[in-house]
C-alpha positions, 0 to 999 in steps of 0.5 A: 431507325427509318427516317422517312424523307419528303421534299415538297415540290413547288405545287406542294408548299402551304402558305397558310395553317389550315385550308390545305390538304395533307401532303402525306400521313404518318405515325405517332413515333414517326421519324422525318427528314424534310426540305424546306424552301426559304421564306422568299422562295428563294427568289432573292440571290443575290444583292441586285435581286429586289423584294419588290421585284422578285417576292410575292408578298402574298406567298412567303413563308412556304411551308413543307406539309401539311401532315396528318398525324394518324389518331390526333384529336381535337385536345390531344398534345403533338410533340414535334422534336427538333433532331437536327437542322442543317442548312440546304444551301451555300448562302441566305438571303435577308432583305429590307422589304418597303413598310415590312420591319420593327424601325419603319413605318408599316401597313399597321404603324402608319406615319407620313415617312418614305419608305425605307430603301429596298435592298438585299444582304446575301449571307455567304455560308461557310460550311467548314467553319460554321459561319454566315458572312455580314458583308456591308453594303455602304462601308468597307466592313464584313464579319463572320457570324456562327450560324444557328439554325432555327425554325421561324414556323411551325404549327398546326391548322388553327381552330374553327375552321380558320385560315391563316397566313404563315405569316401570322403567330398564334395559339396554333403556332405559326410564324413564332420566329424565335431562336428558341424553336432549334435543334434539341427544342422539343414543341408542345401545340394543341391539336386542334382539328383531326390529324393535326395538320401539322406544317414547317418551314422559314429555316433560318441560318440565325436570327437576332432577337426580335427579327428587327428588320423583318427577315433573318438569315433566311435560308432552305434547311433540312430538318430531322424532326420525330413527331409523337402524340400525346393524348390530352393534356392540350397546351392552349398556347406553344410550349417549349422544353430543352435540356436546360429551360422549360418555355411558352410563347405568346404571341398577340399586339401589343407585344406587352400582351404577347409576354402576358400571355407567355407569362400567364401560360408558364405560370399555369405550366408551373401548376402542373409541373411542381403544384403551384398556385398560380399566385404562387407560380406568380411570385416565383416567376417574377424572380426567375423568368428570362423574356427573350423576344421572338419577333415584333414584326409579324402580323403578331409579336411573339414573346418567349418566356422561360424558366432555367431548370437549374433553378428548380426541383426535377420535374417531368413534363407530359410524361417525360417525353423530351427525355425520351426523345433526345435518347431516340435523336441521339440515335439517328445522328 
C-alpha cells in the first residue's frame, strides 16, 4: 500500500482551523505518514530554556496540514484512523507556563495570586524501553513512565468562515487533548467547508487525564494516519470509535457543559447505533458511561464520555469503517 509522506517546513505549519491554504490534496482512502512539530516549536530543550523566553504564545500548537480531502462536502463525515504514532525525538519537553494551567490563577480564572514559577521538565525518552524519564527538580527522585503516545489536535476548518486558535476545542475538533485520540482510535468530524480542511499535530509522548499543568509530555511524532470519507451522516461534535468503546467529545465552560455535551452526543449516537429513544439511551448511559477528562485548561475544557462495547449487543457504525480500517492498519505495519 503507498503511503504518502509530508513533513511540513517551518513556512508551512497552521496555528490555527480555517484560514490556512491546503498544503496538499489527497484521496479518500489515502494513506499519510506525517512529521509534526511539538506545541513549542521545539524551542524548549532543555530545563534552563524558559516559556517566557523562548515560546510565543501566539504560535503554539503548530499544526501539520491543512489538507484537502477531494470530494468532502459541507455534511459529509471524515474518518481519520489512527495506524500508528511514533516518537520524532529522543526527549519532550513540559513546562509550567505563568497563568497557563488547571492549579493557577489564569487570564480567565483571575485571583490576586502571583504567578506561579516558570520552569521547564524535560522528559528523557528511552526507546528500548519504551518509557519517558520524570526526573524532580527540587528533590532527589525520578521515575520512568511508559509512553503512550497521543495526539492533543486534530480538526477540520470550523464553520461560517471562522478561525480559530489550535489551542481552542470545539464541534470541528481542535486541541481536544485526550489520551483517547491514539493509535488504533479512528475520529469521526463533520465536514464543515469544501475539502475538509483537515490538520494534526501537539504529539504527546503521554499525558494524564485533564493536562493538569497545561502541557503534556510534549513532543514531535510521526503519524501514520488512512484518511477516508464518508458522505453524509455528519457528526455534529467528534466521535471516537476503538476495538473496545464507542466515545464523543464535547469540549465547552464550564467543564460540566462539555460532558453534557459528550453525554448528550452519545446518547444521539446510541439512536443510531441500537435504536434507542433518547430517554431510553438516557437511562442506560446513566449506568454504563466512563467520563474520562480530556483537558480543563484550553480556551475549552474537553470531556470525553465512552461506553464499553462489552456491555452492548454488536453494533456497526458508519458502515463499519473502524473494522475495515484497523484490517487495512494491520497491513501497513
Amino acid at each position: 500500500m503507498d503511503v504518502e509522506e509530508f513533513t511540513p517546513s517551518a513556512e508551512q505549519y497552521a496555528y490555527t482551523f480555517g484560514g490556512v491554504a491546503p498544503v496538499r490534496r489527497v484521496r479518500p482512502g489515502a494513506t499519510l505518514r506525517l512529521w509534526s512539530d511539538d506545541a513549542f516549536g521545539g524551542a524548549l530543550r532543555s530545563v534552563s530554556d524558559l516559556s517566557t523566553e523562548k515560546v510565543d504564545l501566539s504560535a503554539v500548537n503548530p499544526q501539520t496540514g491543512p489538507f484537502y480531502v477531494e470530494g468532502a462536502e459541507p455534511g459529509d463525515t471524515l474518518v481519520l484512523h489512527l495506524v500508528a504514532l511514533e516518537p520524532a525525538r529522543d526527549w519532550g519537553a513540559s513546562a509550567h507556563i505563568p497563568f497557563f494551567g488547571g492549579m493557577t490563577s489564569t487570564d480567565r480564572t483571575v485571583t490576586l495570586q502571583d504567578p506561579l514559577p516558570d520552569a521547564t521538565y524535560i522528559y528523557e525518552l528511552d526507546r528500548a524501553r519504551g518509557t519517558v524519564t520524570f526526573a524532580a527538580q527540587q528533590s532527589d527522585f525520578s521515575v520512568d513512565l511508559p509512553i503512550n503516545p497521543m495526539l492533543g489536535t486534530v480538526g477540520v476548518a470550523p464553520a461560517g468562515g471562522e478561525v480559530r486558535s489550535s489551542l481552542v476545542p470545539e464541534r470541528f475538533g481542535g486541541n481536544m487533548d485526550t489520551p483517547e485520540m491514539a493509535a488504533g482510535t479512528t475520529c469521526y468530524l463533520g465536514v464543515n467547508v469544501e475539502g475538509a480542511l483537515f490538520s494534526l499535530g501537539d504529539g504527546h509522548y503521554r499525558q494524564g487525564e485533564g493536562e493538569a499543568c497545561g502541557t503534556a509530555v510534549e513532543g514531535a511524532m510521526t503519524t501514520t494516519v488512512i484518511v477516508d470519507l464518508i458522505k453524509g451522516g455528519a457528526p455534529l461534535w467528534p466521535r471516537l470509535e476503538t476495538d473496545t468503546h464507542w466515545m464523543t467529545v464535547g469540549s465547552s465552560r464550564p467543564l460540566e457543559d462539555a460532558w453534557r455535551i459528550g453525554q448528550a452526543e452519545l446518547i444521539g449516537w446510541f439512536g443510531d447505533l441500537y435504536g434507542l429513544h433518547p430517554q431510553d439511551g438516557y437511562q442506560l448511559l446513566s449506568q454504563i458511561s466512563e467520563a474520562p477528562l480530556a483537558n480543563v485548561v484550553d480556551a475549552n475544557f474537553s470531556s470525553v464520555v465512552k461506553a464499553a462495547k462489552a456491555l452492548l449487543p454488536a453494533a456497526s457504525a458508519f458502515g463499519g469503517i473502524h473494522d475495515e480500517l484497523r484490517n487495512r492498519a494491520a497491513s501497513i505495519l
